[in-house]
C-alpha positions, 0 to 999 in steps of 0.5 A, spaced: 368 284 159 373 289 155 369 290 149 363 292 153 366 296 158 369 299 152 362 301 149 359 303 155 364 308 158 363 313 152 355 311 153 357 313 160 360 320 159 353 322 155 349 327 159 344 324 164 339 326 161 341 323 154 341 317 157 335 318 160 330 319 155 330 312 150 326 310 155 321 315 154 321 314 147 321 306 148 314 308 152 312 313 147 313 309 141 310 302 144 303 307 146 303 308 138 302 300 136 296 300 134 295 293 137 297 296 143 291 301 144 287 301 150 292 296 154 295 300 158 294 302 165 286 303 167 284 305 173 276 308 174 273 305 169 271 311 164 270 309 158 276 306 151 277 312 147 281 313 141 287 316 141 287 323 138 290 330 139 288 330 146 290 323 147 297 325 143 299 330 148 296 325 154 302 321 151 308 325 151 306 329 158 307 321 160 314 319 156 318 326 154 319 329 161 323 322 164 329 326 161 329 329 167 327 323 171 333 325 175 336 332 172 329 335 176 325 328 178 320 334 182 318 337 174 318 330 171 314 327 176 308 333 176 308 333 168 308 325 168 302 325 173 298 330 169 299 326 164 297 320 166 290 323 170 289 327 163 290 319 160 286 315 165 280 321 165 280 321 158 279 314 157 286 313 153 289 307 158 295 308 153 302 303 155 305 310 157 301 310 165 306 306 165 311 311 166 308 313 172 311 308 177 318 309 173 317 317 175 315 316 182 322 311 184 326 316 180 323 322 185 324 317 191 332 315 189 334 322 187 329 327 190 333 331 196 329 337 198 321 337 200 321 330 200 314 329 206 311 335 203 311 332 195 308 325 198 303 329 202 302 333 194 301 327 191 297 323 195 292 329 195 293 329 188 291 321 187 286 323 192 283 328 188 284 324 180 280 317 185 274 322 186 274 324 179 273 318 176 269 316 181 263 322 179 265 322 172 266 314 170 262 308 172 266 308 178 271 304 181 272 299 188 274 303 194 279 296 194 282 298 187 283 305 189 288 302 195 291 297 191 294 301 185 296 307 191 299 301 194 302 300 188 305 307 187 307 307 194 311 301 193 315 305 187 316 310 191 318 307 197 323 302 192 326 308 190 327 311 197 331 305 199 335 306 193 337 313 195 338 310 202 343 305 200 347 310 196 348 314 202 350 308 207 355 307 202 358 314 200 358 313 209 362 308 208 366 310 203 368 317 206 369 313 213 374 309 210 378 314 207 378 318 213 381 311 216 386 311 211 388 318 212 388 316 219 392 310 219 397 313 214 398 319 218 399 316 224 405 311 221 408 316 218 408 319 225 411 313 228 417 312 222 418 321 224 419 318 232 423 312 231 428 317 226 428 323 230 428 320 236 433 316 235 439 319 232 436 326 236 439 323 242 444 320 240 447 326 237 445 329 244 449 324 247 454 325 244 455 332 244 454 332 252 461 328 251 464 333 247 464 338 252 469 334 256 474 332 251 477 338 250 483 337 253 483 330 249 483 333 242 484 326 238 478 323 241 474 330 241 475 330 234 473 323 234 467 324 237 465 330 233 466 326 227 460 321 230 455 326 231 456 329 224 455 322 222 448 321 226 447 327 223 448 326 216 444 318 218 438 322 220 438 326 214 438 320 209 433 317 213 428 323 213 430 323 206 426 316 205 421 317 209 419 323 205 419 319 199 415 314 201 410 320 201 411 319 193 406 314 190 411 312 185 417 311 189 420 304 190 420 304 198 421 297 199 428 297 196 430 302 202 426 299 207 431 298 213 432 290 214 435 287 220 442 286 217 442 294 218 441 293 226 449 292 227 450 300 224 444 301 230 449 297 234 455 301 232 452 308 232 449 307 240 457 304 242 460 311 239 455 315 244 459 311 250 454 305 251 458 299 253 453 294 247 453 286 247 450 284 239 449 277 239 445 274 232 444 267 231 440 263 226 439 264 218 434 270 216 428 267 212 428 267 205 421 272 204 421 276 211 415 281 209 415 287 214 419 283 220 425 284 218 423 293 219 419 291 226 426 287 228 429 294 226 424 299 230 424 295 236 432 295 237 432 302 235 427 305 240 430 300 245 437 303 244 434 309 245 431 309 251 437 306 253 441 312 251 435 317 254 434 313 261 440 308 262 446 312 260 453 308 260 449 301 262 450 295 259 446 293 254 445 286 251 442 285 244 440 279 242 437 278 235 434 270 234 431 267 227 429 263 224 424 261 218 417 263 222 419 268 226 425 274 229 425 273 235 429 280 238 431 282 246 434 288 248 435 290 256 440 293 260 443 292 267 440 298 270 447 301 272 446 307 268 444 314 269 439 319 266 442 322 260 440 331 259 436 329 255 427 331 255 423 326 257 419 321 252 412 321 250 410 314 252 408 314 244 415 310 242 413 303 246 405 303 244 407 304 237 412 299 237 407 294 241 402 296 235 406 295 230 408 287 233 401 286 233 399 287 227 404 282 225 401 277 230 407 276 234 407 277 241 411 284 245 413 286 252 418 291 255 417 292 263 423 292 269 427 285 269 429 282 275 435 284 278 434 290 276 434 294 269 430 294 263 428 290 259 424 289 251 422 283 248 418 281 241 417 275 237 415 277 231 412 272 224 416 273 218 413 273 212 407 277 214 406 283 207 
């Protein structure tokens, strides 16, 4: 399979008209065995006639213009028809008629403009030629004249199915970058919210709490220090989904794992939310893309815990096991508002998506007693 796509690519880069004038010369050369005389194509039976000068110029107006069957199909097409009706009422009936077919499907696959108004020339044209040979010759059944034009059409009709085809798949094709494109802007979108969203609060947080501690310059400065951590934390992870951008970076290295949501955890503390971190089990040995999605759902989770529910105790649970991750992030509802601006809604949706996708099962909704609560079963081992 090699050595022949290796002999066909240079084939491929030759001109297309290069490409498709052996078959004319197939034709014409096939017309010129003298055992072949007279076997071609014969509608209206005039009379068998000798090839001579006329009859060579019939040839070549029927073989050479398949050169351009697709660089100009309507030029190629109206010299291989005079050729053909100098042929048949000439009486040469060489193998070269046969290019007429060939002609009109190429028309029909590559032809883009005046397509109603060409059928309707050619159809006057055979219309004409039938009447022709019809005066001049011993005549031909009106059944016959119908039949070869059936034949006509029918190449005609190949040929346009052809282009069609191509165009239902250049459709798909073009619909399916476009998908792609959307998909892919609309996860980078998601990884910008999670990233933003988070360290952006926390830091907000943080600095809210800055303003009261100036009398306390010990745990100012420690604080301080905390938001300058968030912040060079939130630049790192710009960083990596920046890179991610670049085809050839090995992103999966960096990918956040579920070993990463204690520093989640620690970070969310330091903002002055009371958190309980629970993990049980054993990670599996090949998680896919669970091990991120665990990650997103305590991030955001947090978040909104920071945003909505300041100063409530947080609960964070995290189960595995070698089928799935189970994670569980709720607060007690005895927090305030944090000055922060509202969300969007966009964090939970993407987070309910990305479970999704994965096969797994996602809930967040107020839980008895009062608080909030966000729950997710996610399959490991999922590309």
């Amino acid at each position: 399979m090699t050595r022949i796509r290796r002999i066909a690519e240079p084939w491929h880069r030759l001109d297309v008209t290069v490409r498709d004038l052996p078959l004319g010369l197939f034709l014409l050369g096939a017309s010129l065995v003298p055992e072949l005389y007279n076997r071609g194509t014969e509608i209206g039976g005039m009379p068998a006639r000798s090839l001579d000068a006329l009859g060579v110029v019939a040839l070549c107006l029927q073989t050479l213009p398949l050169a351009l069957r697709r660089r100009q199909p309507t030029f190629a097409l109206v010299l291989v028809a005079l050729g053909f009706a100098l042929d048949q009422l000439s009486g040469y009936h060489l193998l070269a008629g046969s290019a007429l077919p060939i002609a009109l499907l190429s028309a029909g696959s590559h032809l883009g403009r005046h397509r109603s108004t060409t059928v309707a020339a050619l159809t006057g044209a055979y219309v004409v030629l039938a009447v022709a040979l019809q005066r001049f010759g011993p005549g031909e059944s009106l059944l016959g004249f119908l039949a070869f034009y059936l034949v006509l059409a029918l190449a005609w009709g190949a040929g346009a199915w052809l282009r069609r085809t191509r165009d239902l798949e250049r459709e798909r094709r073009r619909r399916v970058a476009e998908d792609t494109r959307l998909a892919e802007r609309t996860r980078i979108a998601r990884e910008l919210h999670d990233i933003v969203t988070h360290h952006v609060t926390a830091m907000v947080v943080q600095t809210e709490a800055a303003r009261y501690l100036t009398a306390a310059p010990d745990r100012l400065d420690e604080t301080l220090a905390t938001v300058t951590d968030t912040g060079r934390r939130a630049i790192s992870d710009l960083r990596h989904l920046l890179d991610l951008l670049d085809p050839g970076h090995g992103a999966e290295a960096r990918t956040p794992t579920v070993g990463r949501i204690r520093t989640l955890v620690e970070q969310t503390r330091r903002a002055g939310q009371a958190v309980e971190f629970t993990e049980q089990g054993t990670p599996a040995a090949s998680t896919g893309s669970a091990d991120l999605v665990a990650y997103r759902v305590v991030q955001e989770a947090l978040t909104n815990g920071l945003k909505y529910a300041q100063g409530s105790a947080t609960s964070v649970q995290v189960r595995h096991s070698e089928r799935e991750i189970t994670v569980e992030v709720s607060t007690d509802g005895s927090g305030a508002r944090a000055a922060v601006p509202g969300g969007s809604g966009r964090g939970l949706v993407g987070l309910r998506e990305r479970v999704d996708v994965l096969g797994g099962e996602f809930s967040a909704g107020p839980r008895a007693g009062g608080g909030f609560v966000v729950r997710a079963r996610i399959p490991a081992g999922s590309p």
